[in-house]
C-alpha positions in Angstrom: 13.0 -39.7 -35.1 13.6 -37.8 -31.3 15.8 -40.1 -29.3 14.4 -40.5 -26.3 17.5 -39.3 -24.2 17.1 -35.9 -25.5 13.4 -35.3 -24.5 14.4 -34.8 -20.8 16.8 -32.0 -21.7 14.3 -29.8 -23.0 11.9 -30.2 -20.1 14.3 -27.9 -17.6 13.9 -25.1 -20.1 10.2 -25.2 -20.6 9.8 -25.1 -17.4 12.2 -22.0 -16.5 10.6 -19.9 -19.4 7.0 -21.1 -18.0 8.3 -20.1 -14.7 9.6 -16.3 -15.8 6.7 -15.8 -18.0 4.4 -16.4 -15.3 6.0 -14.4 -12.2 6.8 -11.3 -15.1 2.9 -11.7 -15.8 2.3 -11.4 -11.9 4.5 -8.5 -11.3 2.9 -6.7 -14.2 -0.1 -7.2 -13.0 0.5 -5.7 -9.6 2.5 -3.2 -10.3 -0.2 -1.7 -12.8 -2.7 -2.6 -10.2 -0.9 -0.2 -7.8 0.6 2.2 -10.0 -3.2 2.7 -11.5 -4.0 4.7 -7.9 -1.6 7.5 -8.3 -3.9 10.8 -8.9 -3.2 13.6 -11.8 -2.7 16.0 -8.8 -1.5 16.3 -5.2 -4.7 16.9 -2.5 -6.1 20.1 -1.9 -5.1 21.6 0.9 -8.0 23.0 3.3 -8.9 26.6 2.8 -8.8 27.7 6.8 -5.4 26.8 6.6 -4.1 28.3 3.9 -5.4 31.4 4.9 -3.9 30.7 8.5 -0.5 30.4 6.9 -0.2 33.3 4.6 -0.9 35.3 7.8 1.6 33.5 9.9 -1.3 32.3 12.5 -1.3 29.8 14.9 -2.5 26.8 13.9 -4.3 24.0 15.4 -3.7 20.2 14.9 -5.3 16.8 15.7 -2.7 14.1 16.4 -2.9 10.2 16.2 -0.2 7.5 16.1 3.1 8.7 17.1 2.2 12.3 17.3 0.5 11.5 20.9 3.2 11.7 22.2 4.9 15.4 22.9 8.3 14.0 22.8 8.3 12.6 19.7 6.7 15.1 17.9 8.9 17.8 19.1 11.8 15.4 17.4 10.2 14.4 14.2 11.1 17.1 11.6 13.1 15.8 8.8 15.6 18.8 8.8 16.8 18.4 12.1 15.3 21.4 13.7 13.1 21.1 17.0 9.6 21.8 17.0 8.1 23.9 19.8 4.3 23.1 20.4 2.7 25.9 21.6 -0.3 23.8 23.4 -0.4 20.1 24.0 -3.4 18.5 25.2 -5.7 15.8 24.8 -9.2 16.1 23.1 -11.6 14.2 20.9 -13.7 14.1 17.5 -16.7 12.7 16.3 -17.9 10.7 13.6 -14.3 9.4 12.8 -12.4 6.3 14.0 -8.5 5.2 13.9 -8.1 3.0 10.9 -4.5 1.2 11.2 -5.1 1.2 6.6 -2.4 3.0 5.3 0.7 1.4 3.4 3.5 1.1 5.5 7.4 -0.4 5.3 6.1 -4.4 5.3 6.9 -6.8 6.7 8.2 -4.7 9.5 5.4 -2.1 9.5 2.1 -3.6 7.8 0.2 -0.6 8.7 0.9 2.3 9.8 -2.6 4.7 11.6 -4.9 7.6 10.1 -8.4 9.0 10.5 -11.7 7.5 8.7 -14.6 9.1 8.7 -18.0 6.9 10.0 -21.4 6.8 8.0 -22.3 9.6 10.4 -20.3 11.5 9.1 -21.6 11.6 5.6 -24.7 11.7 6.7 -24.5 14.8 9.0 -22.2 16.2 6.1 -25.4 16.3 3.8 -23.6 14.8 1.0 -24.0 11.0 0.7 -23.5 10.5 -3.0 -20.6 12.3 -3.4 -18.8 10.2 -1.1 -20.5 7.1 -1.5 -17.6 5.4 -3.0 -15.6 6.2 0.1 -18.2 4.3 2.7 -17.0 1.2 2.5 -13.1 1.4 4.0 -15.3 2.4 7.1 -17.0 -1.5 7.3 -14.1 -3.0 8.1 -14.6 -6.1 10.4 -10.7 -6.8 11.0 -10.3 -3.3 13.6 -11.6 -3.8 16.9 -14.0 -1.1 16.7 -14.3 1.6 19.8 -17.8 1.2 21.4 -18.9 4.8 20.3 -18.3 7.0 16.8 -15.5 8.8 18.2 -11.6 9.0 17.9 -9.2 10.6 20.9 -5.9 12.2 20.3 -4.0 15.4 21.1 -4.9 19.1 19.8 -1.8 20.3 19.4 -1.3 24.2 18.7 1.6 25.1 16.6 3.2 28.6 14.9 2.8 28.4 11.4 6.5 27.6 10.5 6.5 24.3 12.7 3.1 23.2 11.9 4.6 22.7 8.2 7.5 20.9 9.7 5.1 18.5 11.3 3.5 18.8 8.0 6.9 17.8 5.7 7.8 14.8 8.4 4.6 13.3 7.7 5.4 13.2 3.4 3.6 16.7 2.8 4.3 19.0 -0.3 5.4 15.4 -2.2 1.7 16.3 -4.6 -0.1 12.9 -6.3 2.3 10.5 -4.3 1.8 12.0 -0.7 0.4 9.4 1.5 -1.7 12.1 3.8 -4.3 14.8 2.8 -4.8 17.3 5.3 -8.7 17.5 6.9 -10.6 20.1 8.9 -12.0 18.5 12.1 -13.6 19.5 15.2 -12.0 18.9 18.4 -13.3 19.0 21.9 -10.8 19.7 24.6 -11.3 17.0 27.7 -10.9 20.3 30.0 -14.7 21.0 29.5 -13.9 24.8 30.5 -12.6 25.5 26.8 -14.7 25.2 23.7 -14.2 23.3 20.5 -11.5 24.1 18.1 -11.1 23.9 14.3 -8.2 22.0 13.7 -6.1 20.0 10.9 -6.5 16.2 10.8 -4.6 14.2 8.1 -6.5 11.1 6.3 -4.8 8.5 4.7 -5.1 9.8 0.4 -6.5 7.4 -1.7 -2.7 6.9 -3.0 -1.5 6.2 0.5 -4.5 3.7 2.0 -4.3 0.0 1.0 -6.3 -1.7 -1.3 -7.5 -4.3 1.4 -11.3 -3.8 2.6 -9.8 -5.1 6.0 -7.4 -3.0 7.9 -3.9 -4.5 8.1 -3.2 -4.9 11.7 -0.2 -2.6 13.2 3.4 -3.6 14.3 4.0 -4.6 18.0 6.4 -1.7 18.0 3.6 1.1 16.4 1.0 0.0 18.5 3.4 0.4 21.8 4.1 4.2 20.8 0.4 4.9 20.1 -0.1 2.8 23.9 2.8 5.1 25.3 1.8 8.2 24.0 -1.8 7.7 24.9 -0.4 6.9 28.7 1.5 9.9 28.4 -1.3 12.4 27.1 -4.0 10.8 29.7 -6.5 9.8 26.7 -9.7 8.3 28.5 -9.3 4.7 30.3 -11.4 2.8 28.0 -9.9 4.1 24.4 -6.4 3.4 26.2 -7.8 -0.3 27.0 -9.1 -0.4 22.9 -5.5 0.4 22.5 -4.1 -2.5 24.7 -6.5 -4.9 23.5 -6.0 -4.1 19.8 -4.4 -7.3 18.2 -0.8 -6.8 16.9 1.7 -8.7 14.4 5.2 -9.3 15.0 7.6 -10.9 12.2 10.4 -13.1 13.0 14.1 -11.7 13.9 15.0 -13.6 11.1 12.5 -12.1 8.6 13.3 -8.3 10.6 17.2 -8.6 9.7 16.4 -9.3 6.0 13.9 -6.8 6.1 15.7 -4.0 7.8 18.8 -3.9 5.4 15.9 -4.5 2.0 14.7 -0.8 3.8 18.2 0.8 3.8 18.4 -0.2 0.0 15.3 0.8 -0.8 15.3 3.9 0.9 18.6 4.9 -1.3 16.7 4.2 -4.1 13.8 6.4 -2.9 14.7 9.5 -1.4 18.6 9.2 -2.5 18.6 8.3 -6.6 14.2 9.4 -6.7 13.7 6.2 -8.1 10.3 4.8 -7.1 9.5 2.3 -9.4 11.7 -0.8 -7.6 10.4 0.1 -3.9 6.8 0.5 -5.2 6.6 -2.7 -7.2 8.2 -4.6 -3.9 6.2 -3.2 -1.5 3.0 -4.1 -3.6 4.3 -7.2 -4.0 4.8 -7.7 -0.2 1.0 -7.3 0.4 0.4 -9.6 -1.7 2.2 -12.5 0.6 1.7 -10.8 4.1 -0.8 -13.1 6.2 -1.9 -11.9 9.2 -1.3 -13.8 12.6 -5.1 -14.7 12.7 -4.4 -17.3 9.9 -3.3 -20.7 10.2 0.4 -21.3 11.3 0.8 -23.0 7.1 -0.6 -19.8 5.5 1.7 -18.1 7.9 4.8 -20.0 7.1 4.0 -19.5 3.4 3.9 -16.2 3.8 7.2 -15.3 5.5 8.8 -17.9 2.8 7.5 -15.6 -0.2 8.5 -12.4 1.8 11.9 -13.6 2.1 12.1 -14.8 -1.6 10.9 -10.8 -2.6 13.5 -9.2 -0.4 16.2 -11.1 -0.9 17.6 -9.1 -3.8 17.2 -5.6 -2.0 18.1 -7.0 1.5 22.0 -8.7 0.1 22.7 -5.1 -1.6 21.4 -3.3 1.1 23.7 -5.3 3.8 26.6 -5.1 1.2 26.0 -1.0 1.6 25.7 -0.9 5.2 29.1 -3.1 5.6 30.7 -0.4 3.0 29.7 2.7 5.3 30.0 1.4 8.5 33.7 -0.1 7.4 34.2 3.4 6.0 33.1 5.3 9.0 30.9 7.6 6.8 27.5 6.2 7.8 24.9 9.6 7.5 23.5 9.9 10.4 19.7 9.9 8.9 20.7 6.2 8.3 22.2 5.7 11.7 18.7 6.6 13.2 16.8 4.5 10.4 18.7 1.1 11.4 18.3 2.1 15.2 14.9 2.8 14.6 14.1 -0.7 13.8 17.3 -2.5 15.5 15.4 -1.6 18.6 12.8 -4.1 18.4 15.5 -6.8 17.9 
């Protein structure tokens, strides 16, 4: 017969193994769930501007988020050298909105902004069925819609060899895992003396876009460069008030330390060792938790517990490596500018 001392004893391991096999379950499940999205192939890239590029033309692009401002883009290539934009000015297309629904670095950037087309847009396309299963991202109640079917930005003209420097700082020529495709819009200079311009748009890929029907609201810090930038460019008064009026999320300091040294781990993993499987599965777990600012201060607190439970791991090894390379003196300077990047929001 059990003695009834040596029933309790077994109850902590039940519960651990209960415990493991449930969160391995979970993680399973969402990494399959977000793994499942990755395409056979990398998007096709738009015929006008492949034939543009193999004859060294100018090319035309349409810029959003942080490409409004001329500043920034002209810094942005990954390699280090400057970009020269031929033309910089500001300009608008129809039948296409800003959708803040692409996958970001969460907690610290829950969304980060692309292009959507409108129902108009399918409709004037002529091709309703074929992108039917596209419509609904574009019924989104959580974006404070602009009053009219239209989305401002900057037509920027570029030689061939920068435009694919813009084109590799925004995760082009990665194939099936590149978060942008590139799209041929129409853009309408505000200086009514010129006429409308083919030009290259990037939309979020089906890869890159999140799974919620909602869009994720932006950073405090994204949305101030797409308010700056718009400023700077003179985009009409009434998009920059949508732009002011948009509603933001900020996370704690505390939950931006743990979060910023998770990113310098993760990013060795990425784009140092090419191992995406561990940054992947995090950030799809991160979703899972983040609550937006809408929701009630519990769900909220919830949230940021779970977050900091997920990037605990990544965040301790990550500070460990920044300690090591700053002690060491041989901090690369790509990771200098990463943790300034988001230090200076602190």
């Amino acid at each position: 017969m059990m003695n009834e001392s040596s029933a309790p004893p077994l109850v902590a391991p039940a519960c651990i193994t209960t415990a493991v096999v449930v969160a391995a379950t979970y993680i399973i499940r969402v990494y399959r769930s977000s793994i499942s999205k990755i395409p056979k192939e990398g998007p096709t890239r738009p015929k006008f501007l492949l034939d543009a590029l193999a004859a060294n033309e100018d090319i035309y692009y349409f810029g959003v988020g942080s490409n409004l401002s001329r500043t920034r883009l002209e810094n942005r290539s990954i390699s280090g050298k400057k970009i020269h934009p031929i033309s910089f000015e500001p300009c608008v297309i129809y039948d296409f909105r800003l959708a803040f629904n692409m996958t970001g670095i969460p907690p610290m950037e829950p969304a980060l902004g692309s292009i959507e087309p409108l129902p108009s847009f399918y409709e004037k396309d002529g091709n309703q069925e074929r992108n039917s299963r596209q419509l609904w991202r574009t019924e989104s109640k959580a974006f404070v819609a602009y009053e009219t079917n239209e989305c401002h930005g900057a037509l920027i003209k570029l030689s061939a060899e920068d435009y694919e420097l813009v084109y590799k700082s925004e995760g082009g020529h990665k194939g099936a895992t590149q978060f942008y495709e590139e799209i041929e819009v129409n853009c309408v200079p505000y200086d009514k003396s010129k006429e409308p311009v083919k030009a290259v748009a990037y939309r979020g890929t089906e890869y890159g876009r999140l799974d919620q029907v909602e869009d994720m609201w932006p950073s405090k810090r994204y949305m101030g460069i797409l308010r700056s930038g718009a400023a700077e460019l003179g985009l009409e008064d009434s998009y920059q008030k949508w732009l002011a009026d948009h509603p933001v999320q900020e996370p704690s300091l505390f939950l931006k330390k743990v979060s910023i040294n998770s990113c310098l781990f993760m990013g060795v993993l990425r784009f140092g060792l090419n191992m995406h499987f561990i940054p992947h599965l995090q950030t799809a777990m991160l979703y899972q938790v983040l609550v937006l600012p809408k929701e009630p201060a519990w769900k909220q607190y919830l949230g940021e517990v779970a977050a900091v439970i997920i990037l605990f791991p990544s965040s301790l090894l990550g500070f460990t490596l920044r300690t090591v390379l700053e002690k060491s003196g041989k901090t690369p300077p790509m990771v200098k500018k990463f943790i300034e990047h988001f230090e200076e929001t602190m």
